[in-house]
N, C-alpha and C positions, 0 to 999 in steps of 0.2 A: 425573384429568382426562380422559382416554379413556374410560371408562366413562362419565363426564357427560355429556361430547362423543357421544357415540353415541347414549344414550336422547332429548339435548334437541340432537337433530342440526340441525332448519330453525333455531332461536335461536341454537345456536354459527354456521352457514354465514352468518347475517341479520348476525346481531351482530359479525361477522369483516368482512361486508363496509360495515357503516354507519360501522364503525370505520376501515378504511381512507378513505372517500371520506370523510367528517368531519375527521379530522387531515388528510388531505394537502389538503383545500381552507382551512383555519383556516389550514397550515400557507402556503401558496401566496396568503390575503390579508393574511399577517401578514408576509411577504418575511423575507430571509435578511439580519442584518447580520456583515458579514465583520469577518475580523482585520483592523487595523490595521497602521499601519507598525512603531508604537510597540510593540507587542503582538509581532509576528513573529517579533523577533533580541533575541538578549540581551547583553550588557555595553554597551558604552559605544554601540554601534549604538543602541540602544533607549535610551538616555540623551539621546543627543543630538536624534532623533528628540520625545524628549517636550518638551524644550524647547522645539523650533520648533512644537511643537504647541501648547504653552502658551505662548508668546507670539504667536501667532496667523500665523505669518510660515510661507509656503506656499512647500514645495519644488517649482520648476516642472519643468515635463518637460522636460529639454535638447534640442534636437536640433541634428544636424552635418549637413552640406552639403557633402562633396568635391569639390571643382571640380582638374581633372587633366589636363595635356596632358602628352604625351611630347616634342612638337614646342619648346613656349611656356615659356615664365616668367612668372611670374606680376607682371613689372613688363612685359611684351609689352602694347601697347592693347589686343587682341583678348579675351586673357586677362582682364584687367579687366573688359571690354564684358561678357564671361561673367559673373564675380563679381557686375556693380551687377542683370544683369538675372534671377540667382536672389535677390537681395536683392527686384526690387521685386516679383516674382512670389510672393516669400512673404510680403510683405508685404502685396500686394494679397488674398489671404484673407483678413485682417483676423482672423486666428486666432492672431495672433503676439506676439512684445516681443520687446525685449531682444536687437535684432539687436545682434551683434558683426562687425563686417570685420575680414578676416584682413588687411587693410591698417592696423590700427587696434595689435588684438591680438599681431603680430606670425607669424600664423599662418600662415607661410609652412611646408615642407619646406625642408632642408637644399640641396636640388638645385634649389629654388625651381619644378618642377613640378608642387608639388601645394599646395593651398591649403584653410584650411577658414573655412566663414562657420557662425557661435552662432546660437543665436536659442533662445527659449522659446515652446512651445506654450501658448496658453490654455487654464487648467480649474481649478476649484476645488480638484480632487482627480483622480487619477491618471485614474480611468473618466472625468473630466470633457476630459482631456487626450488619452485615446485614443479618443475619440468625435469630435472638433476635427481629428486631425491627417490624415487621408485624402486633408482637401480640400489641406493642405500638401504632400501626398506628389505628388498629381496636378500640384502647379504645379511643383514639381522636375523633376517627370518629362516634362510641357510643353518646359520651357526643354530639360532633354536634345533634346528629339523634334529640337529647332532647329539643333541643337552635334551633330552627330553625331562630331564629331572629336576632342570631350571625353569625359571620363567625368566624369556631373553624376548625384549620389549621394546620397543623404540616410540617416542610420541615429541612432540615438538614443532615449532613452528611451520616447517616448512612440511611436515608429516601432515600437520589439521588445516594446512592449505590446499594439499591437494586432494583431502577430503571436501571439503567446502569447493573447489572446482568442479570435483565430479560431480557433486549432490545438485550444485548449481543448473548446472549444465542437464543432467538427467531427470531432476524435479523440474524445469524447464521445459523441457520438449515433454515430459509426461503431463504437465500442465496446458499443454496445448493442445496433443492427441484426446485429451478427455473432456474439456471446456468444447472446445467446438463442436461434436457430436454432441453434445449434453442440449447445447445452446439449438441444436439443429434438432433434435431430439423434442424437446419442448414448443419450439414453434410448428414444426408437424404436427402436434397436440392441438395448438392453439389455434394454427391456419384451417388444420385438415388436408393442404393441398401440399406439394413439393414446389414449387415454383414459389410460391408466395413463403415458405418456412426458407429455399436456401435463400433467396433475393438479400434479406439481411445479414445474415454469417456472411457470406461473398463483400458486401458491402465492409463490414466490421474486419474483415482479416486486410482486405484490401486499405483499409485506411489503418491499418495498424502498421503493414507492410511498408506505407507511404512513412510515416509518421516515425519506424525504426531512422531508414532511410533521414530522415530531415535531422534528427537528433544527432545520428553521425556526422554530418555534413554541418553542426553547428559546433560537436564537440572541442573543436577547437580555439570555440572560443569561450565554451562553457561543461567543462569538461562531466564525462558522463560515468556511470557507474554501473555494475552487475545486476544491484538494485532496481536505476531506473529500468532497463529492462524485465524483470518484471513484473513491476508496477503496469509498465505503460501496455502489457496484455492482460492485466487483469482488468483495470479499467478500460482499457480503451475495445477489447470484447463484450463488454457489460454496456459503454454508454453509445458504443454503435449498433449492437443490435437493439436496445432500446430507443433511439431515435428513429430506426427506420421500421421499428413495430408501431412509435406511434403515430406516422407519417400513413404508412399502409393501411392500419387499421382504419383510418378517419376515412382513405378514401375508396376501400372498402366500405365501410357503413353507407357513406353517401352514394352509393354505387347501390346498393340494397336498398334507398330510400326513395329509387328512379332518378336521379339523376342522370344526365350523357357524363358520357364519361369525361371531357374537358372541364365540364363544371364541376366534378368531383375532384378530378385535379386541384382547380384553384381553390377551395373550398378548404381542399385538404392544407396545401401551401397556406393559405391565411391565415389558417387557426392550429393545426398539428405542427408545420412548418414554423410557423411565432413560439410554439412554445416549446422548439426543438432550439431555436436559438436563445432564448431568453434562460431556459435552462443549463445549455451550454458555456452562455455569458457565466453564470453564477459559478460554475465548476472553474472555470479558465480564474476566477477572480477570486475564488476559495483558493485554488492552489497557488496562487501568485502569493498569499500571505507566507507561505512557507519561504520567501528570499527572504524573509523580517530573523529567520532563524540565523544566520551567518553561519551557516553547516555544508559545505559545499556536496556532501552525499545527500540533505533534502533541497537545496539546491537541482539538483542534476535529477532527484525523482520528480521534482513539482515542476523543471521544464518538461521532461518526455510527457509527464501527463497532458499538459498543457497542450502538447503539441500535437497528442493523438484524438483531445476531444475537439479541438479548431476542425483537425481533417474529420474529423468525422461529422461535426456539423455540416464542417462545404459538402460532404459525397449524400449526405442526406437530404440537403435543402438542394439539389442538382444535378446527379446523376439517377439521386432516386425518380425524381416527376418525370425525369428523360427516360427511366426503364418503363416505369409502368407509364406509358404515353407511349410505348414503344409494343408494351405486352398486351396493351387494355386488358381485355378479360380473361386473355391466355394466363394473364397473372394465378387464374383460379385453374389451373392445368394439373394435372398429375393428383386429383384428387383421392385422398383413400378412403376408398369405401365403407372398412370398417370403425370408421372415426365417426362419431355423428355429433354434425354440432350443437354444443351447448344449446339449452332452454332459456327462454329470455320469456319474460312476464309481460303484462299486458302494455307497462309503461318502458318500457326498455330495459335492458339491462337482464343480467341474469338473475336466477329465479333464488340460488343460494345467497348472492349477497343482498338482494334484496330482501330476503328472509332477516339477517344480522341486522339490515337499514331499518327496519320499519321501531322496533322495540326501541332502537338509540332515537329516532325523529317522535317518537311518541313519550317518550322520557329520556330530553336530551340534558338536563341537570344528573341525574343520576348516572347517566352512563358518560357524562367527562366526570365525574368525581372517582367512580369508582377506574375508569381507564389511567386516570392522572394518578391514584395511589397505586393502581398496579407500577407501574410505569415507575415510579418513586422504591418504589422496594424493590423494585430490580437493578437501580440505580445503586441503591443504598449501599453493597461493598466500594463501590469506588472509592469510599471515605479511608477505607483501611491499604489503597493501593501503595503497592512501593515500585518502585521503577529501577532501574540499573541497565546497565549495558551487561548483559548475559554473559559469563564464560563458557570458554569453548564446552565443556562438558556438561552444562545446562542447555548451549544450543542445541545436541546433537540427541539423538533419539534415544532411549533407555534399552539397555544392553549392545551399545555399541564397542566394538573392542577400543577403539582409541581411548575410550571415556571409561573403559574400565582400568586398561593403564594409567592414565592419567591420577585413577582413585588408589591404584595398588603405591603411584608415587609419593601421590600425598599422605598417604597410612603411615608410607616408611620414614618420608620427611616429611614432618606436619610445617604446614606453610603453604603460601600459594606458592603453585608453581612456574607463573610468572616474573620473576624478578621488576620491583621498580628499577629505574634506571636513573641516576641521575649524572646528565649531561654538564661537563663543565667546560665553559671557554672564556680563555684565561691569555693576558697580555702575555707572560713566559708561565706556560703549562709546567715546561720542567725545572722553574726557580726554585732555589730552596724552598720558600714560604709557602708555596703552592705543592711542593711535596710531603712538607709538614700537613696540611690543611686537607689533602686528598686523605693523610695514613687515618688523623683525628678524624676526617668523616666517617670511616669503614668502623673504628673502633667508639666513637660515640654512640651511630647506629646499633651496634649491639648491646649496647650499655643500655638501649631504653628499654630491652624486654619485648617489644615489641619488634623486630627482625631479629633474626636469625644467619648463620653462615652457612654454605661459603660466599663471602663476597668477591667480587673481581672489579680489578683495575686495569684498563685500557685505554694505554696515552697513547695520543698521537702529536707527536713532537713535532711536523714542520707545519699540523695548521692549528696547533696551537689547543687542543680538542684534547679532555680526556670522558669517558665514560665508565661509569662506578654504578655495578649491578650489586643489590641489593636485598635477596627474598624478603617477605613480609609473609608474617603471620597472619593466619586468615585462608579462607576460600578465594578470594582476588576481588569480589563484590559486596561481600557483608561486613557489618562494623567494624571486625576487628582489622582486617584489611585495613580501610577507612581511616581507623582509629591510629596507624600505624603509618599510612600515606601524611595524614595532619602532622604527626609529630617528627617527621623526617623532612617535610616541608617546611613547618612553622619552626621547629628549635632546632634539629641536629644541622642542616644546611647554611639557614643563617648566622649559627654558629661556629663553625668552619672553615668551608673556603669561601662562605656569601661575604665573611671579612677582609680576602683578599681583594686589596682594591682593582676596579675593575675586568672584576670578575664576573660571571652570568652563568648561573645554573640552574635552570628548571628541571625538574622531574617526573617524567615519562613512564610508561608501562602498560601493563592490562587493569590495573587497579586506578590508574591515574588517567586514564584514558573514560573507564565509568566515571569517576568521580566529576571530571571535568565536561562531560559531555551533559549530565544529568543538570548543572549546574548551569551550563547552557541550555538544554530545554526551560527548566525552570525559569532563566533569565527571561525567554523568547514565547513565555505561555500567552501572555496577559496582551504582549503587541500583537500577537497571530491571531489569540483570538477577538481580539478589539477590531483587527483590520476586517477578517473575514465577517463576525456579524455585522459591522457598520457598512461593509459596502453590501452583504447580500440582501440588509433593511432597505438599504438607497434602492437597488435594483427593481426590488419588490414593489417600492411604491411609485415606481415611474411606470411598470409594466401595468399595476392595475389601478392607479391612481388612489388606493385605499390605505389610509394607515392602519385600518383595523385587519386589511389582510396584512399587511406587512411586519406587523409585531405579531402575530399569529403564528404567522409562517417561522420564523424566529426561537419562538417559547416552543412550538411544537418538536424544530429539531433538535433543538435545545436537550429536549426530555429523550428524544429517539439517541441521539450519542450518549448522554448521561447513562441510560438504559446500557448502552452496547459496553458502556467502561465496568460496568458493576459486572455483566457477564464474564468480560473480558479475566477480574480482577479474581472473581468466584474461582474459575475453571483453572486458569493457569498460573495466581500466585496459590491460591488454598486448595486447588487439587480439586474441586469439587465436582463431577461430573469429566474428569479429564480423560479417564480411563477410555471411556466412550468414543473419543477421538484418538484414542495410541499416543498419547501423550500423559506427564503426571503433573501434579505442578510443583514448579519450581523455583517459588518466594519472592517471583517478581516478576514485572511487567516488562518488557524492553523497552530501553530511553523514547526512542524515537517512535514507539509503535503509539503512542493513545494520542499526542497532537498530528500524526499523520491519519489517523481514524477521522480527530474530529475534521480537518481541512478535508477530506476524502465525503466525510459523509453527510458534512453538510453541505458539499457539491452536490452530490447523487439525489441527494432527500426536495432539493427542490424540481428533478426532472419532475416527481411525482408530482409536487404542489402547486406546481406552473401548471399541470395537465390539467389535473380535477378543477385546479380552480377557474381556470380557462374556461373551462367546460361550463363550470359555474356561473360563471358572470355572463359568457356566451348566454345562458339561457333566461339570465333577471333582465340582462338587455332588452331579450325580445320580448320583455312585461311581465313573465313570471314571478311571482314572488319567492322573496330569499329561501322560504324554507320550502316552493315547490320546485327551486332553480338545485336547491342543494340536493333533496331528494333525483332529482332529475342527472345531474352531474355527475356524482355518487357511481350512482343503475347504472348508468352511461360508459362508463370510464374504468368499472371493475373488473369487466374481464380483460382489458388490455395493459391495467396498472399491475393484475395477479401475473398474468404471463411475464411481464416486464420483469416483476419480484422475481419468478421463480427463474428464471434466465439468471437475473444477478444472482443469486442467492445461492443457485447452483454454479455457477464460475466463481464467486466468492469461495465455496464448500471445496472445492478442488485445491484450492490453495491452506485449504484448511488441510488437506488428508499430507502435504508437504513434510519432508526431514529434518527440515531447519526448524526450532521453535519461533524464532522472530516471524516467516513468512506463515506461521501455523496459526500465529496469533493474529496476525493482518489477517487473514484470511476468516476466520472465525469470527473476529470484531465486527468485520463488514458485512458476511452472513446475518448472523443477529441483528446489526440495524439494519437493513433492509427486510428483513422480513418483520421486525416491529414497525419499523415505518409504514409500510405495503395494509398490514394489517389494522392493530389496534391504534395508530396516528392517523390514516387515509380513510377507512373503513368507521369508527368509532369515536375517537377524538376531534376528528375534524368535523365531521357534517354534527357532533353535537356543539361544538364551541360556534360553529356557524347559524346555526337555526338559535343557540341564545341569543346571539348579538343581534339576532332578526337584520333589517336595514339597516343599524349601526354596523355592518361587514363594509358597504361600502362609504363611509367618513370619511369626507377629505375634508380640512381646516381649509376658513376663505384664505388664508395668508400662506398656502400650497399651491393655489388654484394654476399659479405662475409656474407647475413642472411640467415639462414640457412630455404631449401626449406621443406616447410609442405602443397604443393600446392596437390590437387585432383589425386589422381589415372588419368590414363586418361582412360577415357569408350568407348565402342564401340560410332562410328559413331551415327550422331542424321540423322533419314531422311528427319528431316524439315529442314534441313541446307545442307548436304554433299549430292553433286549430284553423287556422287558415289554409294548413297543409294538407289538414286531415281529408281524407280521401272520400269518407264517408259524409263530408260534407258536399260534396258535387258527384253526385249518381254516375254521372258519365264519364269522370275522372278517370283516366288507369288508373292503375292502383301503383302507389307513393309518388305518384304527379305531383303539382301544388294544384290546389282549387283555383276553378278557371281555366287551366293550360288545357287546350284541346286535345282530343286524341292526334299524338304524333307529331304535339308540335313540342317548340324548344325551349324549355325553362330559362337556360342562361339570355334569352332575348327579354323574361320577364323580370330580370331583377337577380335570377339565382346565382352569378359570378361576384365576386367577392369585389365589392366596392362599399366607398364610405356616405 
């Protein structure tokens, strides 16, 4: 593909870019359809959901209206005077129904100073309802302007929707203006030059741009989500500029080591290029274990990833050899002066990490025992993780006003302020039997101590559909929640109308929607993570034909996620360190966040260990022994593995500084392992678990012998390794020639083009 890419350089560069602006414009007039509600949760959330789907009967967007004196009561005129005039104020929008008075409903406080008025937003559908409600919020906030003496408040679904729109949308595009100057930022660092630091960013946004594009134009047949977008720029900026930093890098070095620049080309393609794909392979088939979950929102994040590291594999293994075959050495243009490149020691590599290499190769028992107990005690909180599907007011940032409403409601009515819901659909809804059965369920419900009123009933008579809102005690995700969803599910329901024959009620809500979704991770841990380490072991051992690298590579990330969970677990259920990041914690993890960590990062964690190791073998091949191929590899390989880290690590961190706690926590998880990876796994764990196992690295059993070989090209001579290359062995050599080649003649004529 690199040798193609090189000779037919203007058609890969043309055709690289007719293909981006083609898909992402097809993609952008054919629009995006998202997941559904039916689609998103599974058990009985999604059951009940589908009903009201297929009976046409449209869940509206609730919202509340706090009206709050310390002074009044809510049988006070004054107090009143307040209540009729948020009624007619939202009423006069003409954006509403279904007003409720708390004079009506009962919805007083206990203490009788706080009060709350119902009402439903107009919309077809949810985006139809958070489009409507603005103009509601403004007339709330009118009547406040009036009442300075009240607290007049509105919070509710379609209220924390068009919060979560904007945050979306503006942590979004703030996610992007800071990721790519960061990303461009750091390779400036690492190149020194401009040319060679944008070549990747250009590379990575264009395959990102491609790759929006391709996701639209599939979502119809697999529908997509707010999420996957995203997802698919935080990875897909992380894993294409690190594929074409370590495509460049390789054929820079051989460019520095006298090569012509064609034979650094293919050089580069054999070995940077193998293990740009081989790496890629692992991610595309890490994420494909997330279909094992049946969650159509990881679903729809594990396609767009998928689909942004494919494209960016193609644009690096083929547009990149067509640029720099294009640039040659112009690649190193727009130099900055005041950059001066890194120190590199006498055997390659730079002089700091080689400094950390030499103490771990000199006592490589002691420093994997003592890396693997750190590594272990970092790990260690993930024992005490709890996980949940976060409510709104744990999502959202600490001192937000919605989330302070939300807490001024729950004070006044203790309860979540969610309602379960449960959905009934019933042969005749309005039978006697079934009217008895609806009253018994509102009045058993309350009998358990466990809900609370007001409850509501909502027949719909001609499709046969009634629904029966229910509050529950509790925050909407901790025990007593929980404890209160079991007993309305397990005895008050099947009690009920579950006796009316042919009847079907599932139980729905913001409580029932964690319980069910958790319980779904839970079911979908053990296949995801069976599928992804058994196929990234298979991968592993066909690339290097080693089982001892293969369970290596395995146990190592193994340890780098377990790490990332224990962090994860510390910071944002126990608070520890949260502060640090504007965040506090908040007694749980989110459902979906730590099996999308491990499928995420045990993609990512192999770019690195296909590299080093590459690099590894690359050099035992050419005779070196294991522990001067590791030491060599190591030197080799770390200042483009650091750069790589701090590229991720710093677009990871960006997502970390985010509004949302779910993307705050993705973002932080992924931070920490990669920069444990980068480090104490690449750096310290690795080249000592390699130089123990001496030649036991490369074992293959006779009764393997039969995998079929997908091992590297092999490439010219390296001359930090083969004294054949060494300059100082042939006086009249240029200098980084190979020994023999005349002055001014052509390496790749003596062997140095990559052939087997």
């Amino acid at each position: 593909m690199g040798a193609w890419s090189a000779r037919h350089r203007k058609t890969a560069v043309f055709g690289w870019l007719l293909f981006v602006v083609l898909v992402s414009y097809l993609g952008g007039a054919h629009g995006s359809d998202k997941v559904t509600a039916a689609e998103s949760l599974p058990g009985q959330v999604a059951r009940a959901a589908k009903i009201l789907d297929e009976a046409g009967v449209e869940s509206p967007a609730g919202e509340t209206v706090l009206v709050q004196n310390a002074a009044l009561t809510a049988d006070d005129p004054a107090f009143r005077a307040a209540v009729e005039q948020v009624a007619a104020a939202v009423r006069g929008t003409g954006r509403t129904s279904g007003e409720l008075s708390p004079y009506d409903t009962g919805a007083v406080s206990a203490d009788g100073h706080s009060a709350l008025l119902r009402f439903t937003v107009d919309g077809a559908d949810d985006e139809a309802a958070v489009a409507n409600v603005p103009a509601v919020v403004d007339a709330v906030a009118g009547v406040q302007r009036r009442h300075a003496d009240f607290v007049i408040e509105e919070y509710g679904q379609a209220s924390s929707g068009k919060w979560f729109a904007d945050r979306f949308r503006d942590d979004f595009a703030r996610a992007e203006w800071t990721a790519v100057p960061l990303a461009l930022g750091i390779l400036l660092i690492a190149f020194g030059a401009v040319v060679a630091a944008v070549l990747p960013v250009v590379l990575a946004i264009t395959a990102f741009v491609a790759a929006g594009g391709l996701v639209a134009l599939c979502s119809g047949l697999l529908h997509t989500s707010d999420d996957a977008g995203s997802v698919m720029l935080l990875v897909g900026l992380a894993v294409g500029v690190d594929y074409c930093l370590f495509y460049l890098r390789r054929e820079r070095e051989e460019r520095a080591a006298g090569r012509d620049h064609a034979t650094a080309l293919r050089i580069a393609a054999a070995t940077s290029g193998r293990a740009v794909l081989v790496s890629g392979v692992t991610v595309v088939v890490a994420m494909a274990g997330m279909f094992l979950t049946g969650v159509a929102d990881f679903r729809a994040m594990s396609f767009a990833t998928i689909v942004v590291v494919v494209t960016a594999v193609l644009g690096s293994l083929t547009v990149l050899p067509a640029l720099l075959s294009m640039l040659g050495d112009r690649v190193e243009k727009g130099r900055l002066p005041f950059l001066r490149r890194p120190r590199h020691d006498a055997r390659g590599g730079s002089r700091f990490w080689g400094a950390v290499l030499t103490p771990v190769l000199r006592r490589p028992l002691a420093a994997a025992v003592l890396a693997t107990g750190l590594l272990l005690a970092v790990a260690a909180p993930l024992l005490t993780m709890r996980t949940a599907n976060l409510t709104f007011q744990q999502q959202l940032p600490k001192g937000n006003a919605l989330v302070a409403t939300a807490q001024r409601i729950e004070a006044a009515f203790p309860g979540s302020p969610a309602p379960a819901t449960v959905v009934v659909r019933a042969r005749d809804i309005t039978s006697p039997e079934m009217t008895r059965a609806l009253a018994d369920l509102q009045s058993r419900a309350l009998a358990t101590g466990r809900m609370h009123g007001p409850t509501e009933l909502t027949v719909h008579a001609g499709q046969n559909v009634a629904t029966v809102d229910i509050p529950l005690y509790g925050s909407g995700n901790d025990a007593v929640s929980a404890a209160a969803l079991r007993a309305l599910r397990e005895e008050v329901v099947p009690a009920t109308v579950g006796k009316v024959p042919g009847t079907e009620a599932p139980v729905t809500g913001e409580t029932a929607g964690s319980v069910d979704f958790n319980r779904q991770m839970s079911d979908s841990m053990l296949p995801v993570l069976g599928f992804v380490v058994a196929f990234a072991f298979l991968l592993m051992l066909l690339s290097f034909r080693s089982l001892s690298v293969a369970v290596t590579a395995v146990l190592l990330n193994l340890l780098s996620v377990g790490a990332a969970y224990g962090v994860l677990s510390l910071v944002f259920q126990h608070g520890v360190g949260a502060a640090l990041i504007g965040t506090a914690g908040v007694g749980a993890v989110e459902s979906w966040v730590p099996l999308f960590l491990f499928v995420i990062l045990f993609g990512l964690s192999m770019d690195y260990h296909v590299f080093v190791v590459s690099r590894i073998k690359e050099a035992h091949d050419r005779g070196l022994s294991t522990r001067d191929a590791v030491a060599h590899g190591i030197r080799s390989t770390a200042g483009v593995v650091t750069s790589a880290a701090v590229i991720m690590v710093g677009v990871f961190a960006v997502f970390g500084t985010l509004s949302v706690q779910s993307m705050k926590q993705m973002g932080v998880g992924l931070a920490v392992a990669v920069l444990i990876d980068a480090t104490v796994i690449r750096a310290v764990l690795l080249p000592a678990v390699m130089t123990l196992l001496d030649e036991r690295n490369w074992y293959l059993p006779r009764w393997l012998h039969w995998l079929p070989r997908i091992e590297a090209e092999t490439p010219a001579a390296d001359p930090a390794t083969d004294p054949a290359t060494d300059p100082a062995a042939d006086p009249g050599a240029p200098a980084g020639a190979p020994a023999g080649t005349p002055q001014g003649g052509r390496p790749e004529l003596l062997g140095a083009g990559p052939h087997r």
